[in-house]
DOGUDREN-783119 format. One record per atom (N, C-alpha, C): residue number from 1; residue in three letters; chain; atom name; x, y negated, z. Coordinates in steps of 0.05 Angstrom, whole numbers, plus 5000, padded with zeros to 4 digits. Example, Ala and Ser with C-alpha at 12.3 -4.5 7.8 and 13.67 -1.06 7.14 Angstrom:
BEGIN
R,seq,type,mol,atom,X,Y,Z
R,1,ala,A,N,5264,5114,5156
R,1,ala,A,CA,5246,5090,5156
R,1,ala,A,C,5264,5066,5156
R,2,ser,A,N,5257,5045,5142
R,2,ser,A,CA,5273,5021,5143
R,2,ser,A,C,5258,4999,5157
This chain:
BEGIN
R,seq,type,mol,atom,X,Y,Z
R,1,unk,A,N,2205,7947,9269
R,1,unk,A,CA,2179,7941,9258
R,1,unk,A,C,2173,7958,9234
R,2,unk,A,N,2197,7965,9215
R,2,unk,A,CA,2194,7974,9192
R,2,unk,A,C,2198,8009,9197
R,3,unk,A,N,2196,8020,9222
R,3,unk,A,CA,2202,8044,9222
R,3,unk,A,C,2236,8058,9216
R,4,unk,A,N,2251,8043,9211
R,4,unk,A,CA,2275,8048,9204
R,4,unk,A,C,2285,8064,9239
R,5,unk,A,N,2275,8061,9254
R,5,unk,A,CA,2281,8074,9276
R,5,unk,A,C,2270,8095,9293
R,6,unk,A,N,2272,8125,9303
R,6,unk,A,CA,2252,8134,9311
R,6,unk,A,C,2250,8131,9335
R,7,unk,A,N,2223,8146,9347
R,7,unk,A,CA,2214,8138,9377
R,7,unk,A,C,2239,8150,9394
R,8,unk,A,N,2241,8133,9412
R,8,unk,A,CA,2274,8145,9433
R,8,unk,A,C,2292,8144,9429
R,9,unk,A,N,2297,8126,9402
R,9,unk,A,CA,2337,8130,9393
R,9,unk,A,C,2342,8108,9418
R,10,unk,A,N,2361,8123,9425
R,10,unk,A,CA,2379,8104,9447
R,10,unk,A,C,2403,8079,9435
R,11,unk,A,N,2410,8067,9438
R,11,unk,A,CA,2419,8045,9441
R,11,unk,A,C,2442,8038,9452
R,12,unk,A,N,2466,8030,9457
R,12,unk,A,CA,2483,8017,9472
R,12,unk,A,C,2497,7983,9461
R,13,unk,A,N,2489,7962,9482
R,13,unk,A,CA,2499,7937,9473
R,13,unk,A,C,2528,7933,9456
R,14,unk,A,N,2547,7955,9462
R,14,unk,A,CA,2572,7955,9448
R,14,unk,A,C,2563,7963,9411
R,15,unk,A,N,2542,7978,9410
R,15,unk,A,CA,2548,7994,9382
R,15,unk,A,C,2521,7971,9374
R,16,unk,A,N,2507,7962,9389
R,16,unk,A,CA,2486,7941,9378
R,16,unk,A,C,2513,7919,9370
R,17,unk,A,N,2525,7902,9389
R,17,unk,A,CA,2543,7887,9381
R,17,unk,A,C,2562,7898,9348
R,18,unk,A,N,2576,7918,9351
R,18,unk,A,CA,2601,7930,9329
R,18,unk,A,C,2576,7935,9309
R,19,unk,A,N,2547,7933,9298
R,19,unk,A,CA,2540,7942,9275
R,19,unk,A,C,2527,7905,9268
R,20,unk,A,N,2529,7901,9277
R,20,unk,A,CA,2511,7872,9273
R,20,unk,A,C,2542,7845,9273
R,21,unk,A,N,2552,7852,9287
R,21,unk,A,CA,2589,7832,9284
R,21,unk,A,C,2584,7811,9300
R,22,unk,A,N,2568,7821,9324
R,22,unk,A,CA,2562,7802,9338
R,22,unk,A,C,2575,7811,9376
R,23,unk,A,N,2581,7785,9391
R,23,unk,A,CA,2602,7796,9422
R,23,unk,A,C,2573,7804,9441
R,24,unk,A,N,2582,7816,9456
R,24,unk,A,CA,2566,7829,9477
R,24,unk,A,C,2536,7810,9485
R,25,unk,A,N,2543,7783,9480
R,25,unk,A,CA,2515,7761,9490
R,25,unk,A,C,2508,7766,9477
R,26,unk,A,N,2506,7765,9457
R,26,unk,A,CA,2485,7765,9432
R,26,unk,A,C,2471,7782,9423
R,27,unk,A,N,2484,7809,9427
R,27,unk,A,CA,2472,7831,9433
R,27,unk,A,C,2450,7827,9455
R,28,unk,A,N,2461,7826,9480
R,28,unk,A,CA,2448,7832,9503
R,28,unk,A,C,2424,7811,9503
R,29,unk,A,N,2429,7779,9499
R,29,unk,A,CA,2401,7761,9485
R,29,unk,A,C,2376,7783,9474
R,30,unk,A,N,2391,7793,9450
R,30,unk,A,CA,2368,7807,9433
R,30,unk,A,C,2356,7831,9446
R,31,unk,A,N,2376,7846,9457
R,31,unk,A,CA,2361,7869,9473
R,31,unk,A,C,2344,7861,9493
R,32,unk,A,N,2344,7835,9514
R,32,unk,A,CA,2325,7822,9526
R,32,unk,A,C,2299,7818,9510
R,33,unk,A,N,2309,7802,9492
R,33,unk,A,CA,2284,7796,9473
R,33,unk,A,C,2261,7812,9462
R,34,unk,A,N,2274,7831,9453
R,34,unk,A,CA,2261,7856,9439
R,34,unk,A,C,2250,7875,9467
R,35,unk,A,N,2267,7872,9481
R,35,unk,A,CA,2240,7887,9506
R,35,unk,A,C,2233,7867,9516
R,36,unk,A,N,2225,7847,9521
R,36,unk,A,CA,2209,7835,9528
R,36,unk,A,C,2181,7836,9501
R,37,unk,A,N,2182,7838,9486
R,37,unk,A,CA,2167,7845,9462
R,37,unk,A,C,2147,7867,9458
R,38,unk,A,N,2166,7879,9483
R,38,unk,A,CA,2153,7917,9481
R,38,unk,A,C,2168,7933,9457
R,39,unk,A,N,2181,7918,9438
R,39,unk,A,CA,2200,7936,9425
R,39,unk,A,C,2227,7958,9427
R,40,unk,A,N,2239,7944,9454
R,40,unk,A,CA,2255,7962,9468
R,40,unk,A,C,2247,7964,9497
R,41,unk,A,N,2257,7991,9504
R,41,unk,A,CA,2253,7995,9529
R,41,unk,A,C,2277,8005,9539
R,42,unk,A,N,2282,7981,9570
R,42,unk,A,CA,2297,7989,9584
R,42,unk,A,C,2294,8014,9605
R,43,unk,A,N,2316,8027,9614
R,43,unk,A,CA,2299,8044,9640
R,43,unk,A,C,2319,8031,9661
R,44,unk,A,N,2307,8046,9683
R,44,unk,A,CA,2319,8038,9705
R,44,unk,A,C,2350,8040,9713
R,45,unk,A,N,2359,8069,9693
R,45,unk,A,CA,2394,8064,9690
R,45,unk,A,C,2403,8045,9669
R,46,unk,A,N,2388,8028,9656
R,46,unk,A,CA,2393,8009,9635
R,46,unk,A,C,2394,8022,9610
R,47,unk,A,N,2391,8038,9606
R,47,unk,A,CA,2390,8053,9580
R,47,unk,A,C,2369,8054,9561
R,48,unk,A,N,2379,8031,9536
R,48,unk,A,CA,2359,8012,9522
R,48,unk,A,C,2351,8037,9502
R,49,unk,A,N,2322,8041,9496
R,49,unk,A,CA,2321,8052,9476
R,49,unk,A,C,2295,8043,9458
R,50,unk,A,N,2285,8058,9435
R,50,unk,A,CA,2254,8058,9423
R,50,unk,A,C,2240,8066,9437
R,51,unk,A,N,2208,8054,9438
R,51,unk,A,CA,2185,8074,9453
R,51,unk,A,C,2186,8093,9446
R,52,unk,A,N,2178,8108,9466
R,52,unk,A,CA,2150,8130,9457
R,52,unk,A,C,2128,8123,9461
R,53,unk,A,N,2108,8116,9452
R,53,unk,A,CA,2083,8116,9457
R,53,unk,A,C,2069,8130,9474
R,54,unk,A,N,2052,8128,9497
R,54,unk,A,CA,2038,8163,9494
R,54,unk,A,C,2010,8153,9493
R,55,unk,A,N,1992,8170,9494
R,55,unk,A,CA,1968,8163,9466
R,55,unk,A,C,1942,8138,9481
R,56,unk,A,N,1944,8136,9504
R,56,unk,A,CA,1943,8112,9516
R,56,unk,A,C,1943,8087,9512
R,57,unk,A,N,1974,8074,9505
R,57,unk,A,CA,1993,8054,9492
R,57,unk,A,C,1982,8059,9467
R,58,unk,A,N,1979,8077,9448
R,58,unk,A,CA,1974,8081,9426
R,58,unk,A,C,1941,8070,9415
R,59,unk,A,N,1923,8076,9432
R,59,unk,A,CA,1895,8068,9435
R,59,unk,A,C,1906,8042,9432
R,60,unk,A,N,1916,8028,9456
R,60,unk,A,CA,1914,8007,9467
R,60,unk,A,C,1925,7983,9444
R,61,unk,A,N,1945,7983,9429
R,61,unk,A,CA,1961,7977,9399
R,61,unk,A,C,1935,7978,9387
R,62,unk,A,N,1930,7989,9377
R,62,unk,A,CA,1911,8003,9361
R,62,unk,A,C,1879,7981,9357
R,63,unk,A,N,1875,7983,9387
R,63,unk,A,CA,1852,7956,9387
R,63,unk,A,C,1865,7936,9394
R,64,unk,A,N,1880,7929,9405
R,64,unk,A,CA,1890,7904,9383
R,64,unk,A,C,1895,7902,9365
R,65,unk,A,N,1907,7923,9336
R,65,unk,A,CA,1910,7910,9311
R,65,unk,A,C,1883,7901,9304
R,66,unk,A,N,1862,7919,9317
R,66,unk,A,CA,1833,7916,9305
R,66,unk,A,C,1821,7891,9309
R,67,unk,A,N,1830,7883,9330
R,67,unk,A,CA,1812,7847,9342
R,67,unk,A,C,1827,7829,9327
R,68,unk,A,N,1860,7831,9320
R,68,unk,A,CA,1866,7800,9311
R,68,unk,A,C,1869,7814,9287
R,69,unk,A,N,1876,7832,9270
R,69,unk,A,CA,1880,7832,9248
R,69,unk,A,C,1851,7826,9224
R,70,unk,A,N,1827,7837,9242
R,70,unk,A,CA,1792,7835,9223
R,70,unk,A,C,1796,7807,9230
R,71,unk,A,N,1796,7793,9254
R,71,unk,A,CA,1794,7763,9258
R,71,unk,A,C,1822,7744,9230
R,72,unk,A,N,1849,7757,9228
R,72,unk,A,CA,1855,7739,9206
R,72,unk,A,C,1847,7747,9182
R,73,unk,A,N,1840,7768,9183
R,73,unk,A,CA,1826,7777,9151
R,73,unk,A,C,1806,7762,9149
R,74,unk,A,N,1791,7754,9163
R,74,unk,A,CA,1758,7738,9169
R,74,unk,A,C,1772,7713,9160
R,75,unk,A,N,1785,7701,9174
R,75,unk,A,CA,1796,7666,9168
R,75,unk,A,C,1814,7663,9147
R,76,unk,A,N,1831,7685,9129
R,76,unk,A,CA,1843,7685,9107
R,76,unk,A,C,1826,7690,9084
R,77,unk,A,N,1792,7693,9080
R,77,unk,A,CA,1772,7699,9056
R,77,unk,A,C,1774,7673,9050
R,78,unk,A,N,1763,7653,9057
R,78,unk,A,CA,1754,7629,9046
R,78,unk,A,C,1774,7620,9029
R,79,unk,A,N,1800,7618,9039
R,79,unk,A,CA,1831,7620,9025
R,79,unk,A,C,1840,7637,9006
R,80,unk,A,N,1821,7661,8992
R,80,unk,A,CA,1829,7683,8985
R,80,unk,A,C,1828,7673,8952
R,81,unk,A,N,1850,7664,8947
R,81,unk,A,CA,1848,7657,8909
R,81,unk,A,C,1856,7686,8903
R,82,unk,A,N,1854,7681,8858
R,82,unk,A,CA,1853,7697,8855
R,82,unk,A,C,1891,7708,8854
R,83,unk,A,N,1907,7687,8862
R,83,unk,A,CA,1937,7690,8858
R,83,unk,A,C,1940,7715,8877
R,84,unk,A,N,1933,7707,8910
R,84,unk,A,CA,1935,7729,8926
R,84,unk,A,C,1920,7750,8927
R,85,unk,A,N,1899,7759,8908
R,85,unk,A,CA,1890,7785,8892
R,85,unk,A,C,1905,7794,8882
R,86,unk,A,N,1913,7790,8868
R,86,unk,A,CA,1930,7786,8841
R,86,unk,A,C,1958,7804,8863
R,87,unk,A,N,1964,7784,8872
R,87,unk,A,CA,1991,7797,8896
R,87,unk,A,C,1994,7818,8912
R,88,unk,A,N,1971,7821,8925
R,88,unk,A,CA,1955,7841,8948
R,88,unk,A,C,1945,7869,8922
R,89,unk,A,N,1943,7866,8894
R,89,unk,A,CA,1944,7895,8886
R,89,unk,A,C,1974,7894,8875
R,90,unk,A,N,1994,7878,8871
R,90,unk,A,CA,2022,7882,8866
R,90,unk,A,C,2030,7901,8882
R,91,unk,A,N,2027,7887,8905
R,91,unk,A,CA,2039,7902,8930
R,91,unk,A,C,2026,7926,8944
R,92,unk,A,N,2003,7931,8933
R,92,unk,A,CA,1991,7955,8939
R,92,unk,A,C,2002,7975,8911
R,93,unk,A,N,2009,7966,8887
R,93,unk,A,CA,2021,7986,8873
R,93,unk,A,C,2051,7990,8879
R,94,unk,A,N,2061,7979,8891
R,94,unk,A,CA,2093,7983,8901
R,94,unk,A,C,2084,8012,8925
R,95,unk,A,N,2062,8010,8936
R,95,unk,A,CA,2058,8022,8962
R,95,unk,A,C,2056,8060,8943
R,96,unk,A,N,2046,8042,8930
R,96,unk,A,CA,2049,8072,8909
R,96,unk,A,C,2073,8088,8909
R,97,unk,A,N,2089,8073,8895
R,97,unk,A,CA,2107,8088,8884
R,97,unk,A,C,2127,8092,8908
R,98,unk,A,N,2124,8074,8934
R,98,unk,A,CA,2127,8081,8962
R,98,unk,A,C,2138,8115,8963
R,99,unk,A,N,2100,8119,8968
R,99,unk,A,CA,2085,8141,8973
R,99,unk,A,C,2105,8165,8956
R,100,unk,A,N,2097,8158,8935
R,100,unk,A,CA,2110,8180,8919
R,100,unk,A,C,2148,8183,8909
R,101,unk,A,N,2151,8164,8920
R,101,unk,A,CA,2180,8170,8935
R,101,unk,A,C,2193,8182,8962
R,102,unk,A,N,2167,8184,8972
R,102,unk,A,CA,2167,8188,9006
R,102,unk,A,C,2195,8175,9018
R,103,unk,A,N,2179,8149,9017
R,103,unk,A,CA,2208,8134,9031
R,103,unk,A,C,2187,8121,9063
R,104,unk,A,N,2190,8133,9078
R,104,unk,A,CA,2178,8123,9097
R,104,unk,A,C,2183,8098,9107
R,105,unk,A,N,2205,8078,9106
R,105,unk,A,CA,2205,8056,9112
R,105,unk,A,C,2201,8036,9093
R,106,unk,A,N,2210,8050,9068
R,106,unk,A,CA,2198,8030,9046
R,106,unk,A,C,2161,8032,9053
R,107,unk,A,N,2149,8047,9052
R,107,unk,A,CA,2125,8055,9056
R,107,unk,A,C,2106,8028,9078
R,108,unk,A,N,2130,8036,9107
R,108,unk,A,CA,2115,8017,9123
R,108,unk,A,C,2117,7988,9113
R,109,unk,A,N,2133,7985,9104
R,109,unk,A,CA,2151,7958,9102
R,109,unk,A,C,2129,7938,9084
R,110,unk,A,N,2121,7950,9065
R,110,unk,A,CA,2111,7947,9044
R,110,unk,A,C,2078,7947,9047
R,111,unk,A,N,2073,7970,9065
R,111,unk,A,CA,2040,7966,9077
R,111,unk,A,C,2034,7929,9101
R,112,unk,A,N,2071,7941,9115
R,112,unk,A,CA,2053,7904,9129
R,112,unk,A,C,2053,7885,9110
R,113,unk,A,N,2072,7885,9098
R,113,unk,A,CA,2079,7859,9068
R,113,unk,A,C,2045,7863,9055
R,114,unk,A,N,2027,7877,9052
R,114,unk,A,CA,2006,7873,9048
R,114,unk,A,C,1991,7857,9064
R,115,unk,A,N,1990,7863,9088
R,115,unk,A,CA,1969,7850,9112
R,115,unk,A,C,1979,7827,9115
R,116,unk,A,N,2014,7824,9120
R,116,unk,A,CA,2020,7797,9126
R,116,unk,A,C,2016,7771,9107
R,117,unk,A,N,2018,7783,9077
R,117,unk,A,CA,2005,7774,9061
R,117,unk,A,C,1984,7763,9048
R,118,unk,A,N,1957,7779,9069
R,118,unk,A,CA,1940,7773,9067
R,118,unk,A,C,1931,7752,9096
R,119,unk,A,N,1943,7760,9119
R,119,unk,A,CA,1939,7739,9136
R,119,unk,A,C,1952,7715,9136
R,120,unk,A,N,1973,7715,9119
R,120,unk,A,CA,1986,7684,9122
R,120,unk,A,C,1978,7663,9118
R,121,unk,A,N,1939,7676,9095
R,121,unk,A,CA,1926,7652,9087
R,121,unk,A,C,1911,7649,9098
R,122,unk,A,N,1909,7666,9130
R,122,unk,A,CA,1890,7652,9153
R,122,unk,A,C,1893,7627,9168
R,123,unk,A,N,1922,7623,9161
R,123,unk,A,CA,1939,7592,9165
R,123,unk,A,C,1937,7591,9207
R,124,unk,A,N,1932,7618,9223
R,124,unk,A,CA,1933,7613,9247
R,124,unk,A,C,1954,7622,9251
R,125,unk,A,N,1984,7608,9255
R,125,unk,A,CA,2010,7626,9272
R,125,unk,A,C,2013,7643,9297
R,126,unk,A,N,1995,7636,9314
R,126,unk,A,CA,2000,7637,9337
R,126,unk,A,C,1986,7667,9336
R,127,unk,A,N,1957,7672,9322
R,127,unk,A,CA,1946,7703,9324
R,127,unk,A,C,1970,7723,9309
R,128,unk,A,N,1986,7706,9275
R,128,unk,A,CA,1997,7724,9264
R,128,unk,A,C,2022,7728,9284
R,129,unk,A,N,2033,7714,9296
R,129,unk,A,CA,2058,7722,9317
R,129,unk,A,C,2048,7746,9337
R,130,unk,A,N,2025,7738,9342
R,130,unk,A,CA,2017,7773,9358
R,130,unk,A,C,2011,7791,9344
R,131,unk,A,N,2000,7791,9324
R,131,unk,A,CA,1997,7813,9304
R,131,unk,A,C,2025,7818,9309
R,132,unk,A,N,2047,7809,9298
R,132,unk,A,CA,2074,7821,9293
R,132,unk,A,C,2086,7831,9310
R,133,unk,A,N,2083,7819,9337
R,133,unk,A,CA,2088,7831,9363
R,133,unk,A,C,2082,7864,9369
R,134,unk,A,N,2056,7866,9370
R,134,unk,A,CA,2042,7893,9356
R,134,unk,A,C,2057,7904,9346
R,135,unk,A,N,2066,7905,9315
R,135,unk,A,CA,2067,7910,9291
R,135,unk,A,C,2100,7925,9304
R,136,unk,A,N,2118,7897,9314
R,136,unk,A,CA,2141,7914,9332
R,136,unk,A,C,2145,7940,9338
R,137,unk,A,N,2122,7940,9364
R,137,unk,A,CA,2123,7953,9381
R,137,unk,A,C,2111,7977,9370
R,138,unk,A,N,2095,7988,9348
R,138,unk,A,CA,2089,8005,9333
R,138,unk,A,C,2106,8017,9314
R,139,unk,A,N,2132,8000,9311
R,139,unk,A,CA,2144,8007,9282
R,139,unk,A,C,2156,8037,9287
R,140,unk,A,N,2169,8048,9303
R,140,unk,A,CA,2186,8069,9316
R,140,unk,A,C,2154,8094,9315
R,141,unk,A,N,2127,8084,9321
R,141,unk,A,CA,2109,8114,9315
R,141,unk,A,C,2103,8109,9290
R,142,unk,A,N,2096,8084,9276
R,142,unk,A,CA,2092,8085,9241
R,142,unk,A,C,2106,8113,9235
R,143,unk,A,N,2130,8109,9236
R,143,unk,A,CA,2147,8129,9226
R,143,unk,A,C,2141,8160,9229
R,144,unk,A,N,2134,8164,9248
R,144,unk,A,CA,2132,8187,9259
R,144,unk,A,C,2102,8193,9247
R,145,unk,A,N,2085,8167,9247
R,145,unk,A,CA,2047,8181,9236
R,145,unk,A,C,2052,8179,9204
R,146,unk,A,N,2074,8173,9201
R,146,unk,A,CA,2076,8169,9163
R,146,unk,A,C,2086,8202,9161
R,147,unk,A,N,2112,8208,9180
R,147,unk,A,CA,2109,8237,9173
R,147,unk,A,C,2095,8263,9166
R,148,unk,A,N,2066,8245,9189
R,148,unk,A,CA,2049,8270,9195
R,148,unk,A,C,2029,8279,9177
R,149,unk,A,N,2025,8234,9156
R,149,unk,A,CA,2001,8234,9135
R,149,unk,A,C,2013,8253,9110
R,150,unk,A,N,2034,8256,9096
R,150,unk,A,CA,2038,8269,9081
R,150,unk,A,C,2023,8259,9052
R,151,unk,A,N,2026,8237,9058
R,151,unk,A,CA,2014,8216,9035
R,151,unk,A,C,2011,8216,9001
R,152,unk,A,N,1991,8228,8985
R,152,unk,A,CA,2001,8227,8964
R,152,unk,A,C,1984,8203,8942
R,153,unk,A,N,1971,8190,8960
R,153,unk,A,CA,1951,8164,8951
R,153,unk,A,C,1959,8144,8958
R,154,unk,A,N,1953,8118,8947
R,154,unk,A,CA,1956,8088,8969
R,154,unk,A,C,1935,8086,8986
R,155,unk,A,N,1943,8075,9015
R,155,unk,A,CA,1920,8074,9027
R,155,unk,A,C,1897,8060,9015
R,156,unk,A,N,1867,8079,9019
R,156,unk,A,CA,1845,8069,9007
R,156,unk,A,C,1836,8049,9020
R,157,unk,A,N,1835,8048,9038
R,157,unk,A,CA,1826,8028,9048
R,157,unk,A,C,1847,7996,9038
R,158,unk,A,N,1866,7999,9035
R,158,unk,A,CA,1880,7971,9014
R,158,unk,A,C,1848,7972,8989
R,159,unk,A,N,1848,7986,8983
R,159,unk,A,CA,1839,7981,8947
R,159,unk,A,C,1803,7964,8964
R,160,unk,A,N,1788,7976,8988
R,160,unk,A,CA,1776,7966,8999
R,160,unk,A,C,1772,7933,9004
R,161,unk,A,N,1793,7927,9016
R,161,unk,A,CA,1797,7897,9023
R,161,unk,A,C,1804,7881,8999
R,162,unk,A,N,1813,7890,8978
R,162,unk,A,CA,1811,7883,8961
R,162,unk,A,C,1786,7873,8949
R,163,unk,A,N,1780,7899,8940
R,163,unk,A,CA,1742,7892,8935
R,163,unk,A,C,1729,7875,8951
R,164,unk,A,N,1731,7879,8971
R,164,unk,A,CA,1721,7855,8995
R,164,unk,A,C,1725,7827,8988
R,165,unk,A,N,1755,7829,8987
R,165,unk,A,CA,1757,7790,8985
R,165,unk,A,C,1748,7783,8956
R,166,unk,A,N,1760,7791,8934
R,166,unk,A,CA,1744,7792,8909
R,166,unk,A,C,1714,7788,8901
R,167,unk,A,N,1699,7803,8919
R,167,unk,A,CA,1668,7796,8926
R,167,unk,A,C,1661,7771,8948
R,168,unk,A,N,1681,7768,8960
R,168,unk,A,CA,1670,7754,8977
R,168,unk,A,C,1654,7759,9003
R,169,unk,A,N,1661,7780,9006
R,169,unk,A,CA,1646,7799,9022
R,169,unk,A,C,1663,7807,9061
R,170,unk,A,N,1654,7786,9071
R,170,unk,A,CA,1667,7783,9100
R,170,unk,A,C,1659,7814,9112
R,171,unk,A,N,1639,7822,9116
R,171,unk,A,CA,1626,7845,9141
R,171,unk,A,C,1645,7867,9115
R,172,unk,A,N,1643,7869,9100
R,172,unk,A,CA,1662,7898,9080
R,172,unk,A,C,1691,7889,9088
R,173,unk,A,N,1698,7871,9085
R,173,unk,A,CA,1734,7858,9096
R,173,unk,A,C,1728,7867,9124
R,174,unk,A,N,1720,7857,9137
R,174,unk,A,CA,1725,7866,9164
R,174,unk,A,C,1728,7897,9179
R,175,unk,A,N,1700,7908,9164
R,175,unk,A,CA,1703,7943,9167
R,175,unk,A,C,1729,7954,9160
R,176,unk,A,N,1741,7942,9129
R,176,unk,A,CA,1761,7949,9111
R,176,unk,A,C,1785,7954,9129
R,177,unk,A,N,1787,7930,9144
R,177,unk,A,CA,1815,7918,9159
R,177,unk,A,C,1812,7938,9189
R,178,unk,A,N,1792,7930,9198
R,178,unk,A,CA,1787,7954,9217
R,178,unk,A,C,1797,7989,9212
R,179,unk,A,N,1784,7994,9191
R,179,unk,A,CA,1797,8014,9184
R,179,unk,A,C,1819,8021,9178
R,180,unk,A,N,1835,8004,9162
R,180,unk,A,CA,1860,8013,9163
R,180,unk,A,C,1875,8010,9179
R,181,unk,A,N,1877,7985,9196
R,181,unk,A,CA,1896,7989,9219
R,181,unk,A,C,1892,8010,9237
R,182,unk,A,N,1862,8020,9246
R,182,unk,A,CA,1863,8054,9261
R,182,unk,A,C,1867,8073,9254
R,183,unk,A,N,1857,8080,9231
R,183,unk,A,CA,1850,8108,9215
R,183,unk,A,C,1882,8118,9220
R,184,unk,A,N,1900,8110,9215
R,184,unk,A,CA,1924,8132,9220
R,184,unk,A,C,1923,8125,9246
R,185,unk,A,N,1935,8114,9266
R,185,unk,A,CA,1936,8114,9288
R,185,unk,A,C,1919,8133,9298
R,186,unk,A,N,1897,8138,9295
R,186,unk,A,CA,1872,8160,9314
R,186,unk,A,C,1892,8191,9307
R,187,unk,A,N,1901,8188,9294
R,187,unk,A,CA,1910,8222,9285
R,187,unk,A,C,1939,8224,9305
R,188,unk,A,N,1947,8208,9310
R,188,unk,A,CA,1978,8212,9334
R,188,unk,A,C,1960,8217,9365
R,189,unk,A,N,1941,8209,9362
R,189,unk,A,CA,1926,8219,9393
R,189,unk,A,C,1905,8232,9398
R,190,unk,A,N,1904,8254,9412
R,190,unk,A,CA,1892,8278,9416
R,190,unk,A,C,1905,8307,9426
């Protein structure tokens, strides 16, 4: 989820088991799990690995973050005190110093810790569990579109949604959220 892995690293249940200190089931549970998720992919010789995306799948992620993520941004305003302002530019200045560390997983890690942050006060589980589902199955190209942004700003569009909930301003939150979940994504396909 957090990009700590790139697209295609391969996998084996023995070295998943020996890094985690866990016997072959428990491994093989989670490797089920996680591709069933869309986070791992099996192939047909069983050889578990990260996606690749191809720009398709990528679209397709993509409008979904756009439908449930503007929809919990929409149902997390009315909930929007000023504590989780307050929090949502904390963690947009961590995203900073992210950036200018170029730590790409601190980076991602720290961009969903914004969103999740801001949806948790939409109080719907069941949309944020698909968001994260998503969010999974994206973490392995994060990495690779963080390479490509060459980042030396926080995303603007954070400082956006900000302004949004602060105002009170649903149709600017919604654009806001819209935009940031695509705006990188559109640059990995073409």
């Amino acid at each position: 989820m957090h990009g700590e892995i790139a697209p295609g690293h391969a996998f084996t249940l023995r070295g998943i088991g020996a890094e985690f200190g866990v016997s072959m089931t428990p491994a093989r549970e989670a490797v089920r799990r996680l591709s069933a998720e869309g986070a791992l992919t099996i192939s047909s010789s069983g050889r578990v690995s990260t996606p690749e995306l191809n720009n398709e799948r990528i679209e397709e992620l993509a409008a979904l973050r756009s439908l449930i993520e503007v929809e919990l941004a929409s149902r997390a305003l009315p909930r929007a005190h000023i504590a989780l302002i307050d929090r949502l530019q904390s963690i947009n200045a961590r995203v900073s110093e992210d950036i200018a560390h170029q730590d790409a997983v601190a980076y991602i890690r720290r961009n969903l810790e914004f969103h999740r942050t801001l949806y948790l006060r939409a109080q719907a589980p069941a949309m944020l569990a698909m968001a994260e589902t998503v969010w999974l199955q994206l973490g392995p190209t994060m990495r690779a579109l963080y390479g490509r942004l060459r980042r030396k700003d926080p995303p603007h569009y954070h400082r956006l949604i900000i302004a949004a909930l602060k105002a009170g301003d649903e149709p600017s939150l919604r654009l806001a959220v819209r935009s940031d979940v695509t705006q990188g994504l559109k640059m990995l396909v073409g």
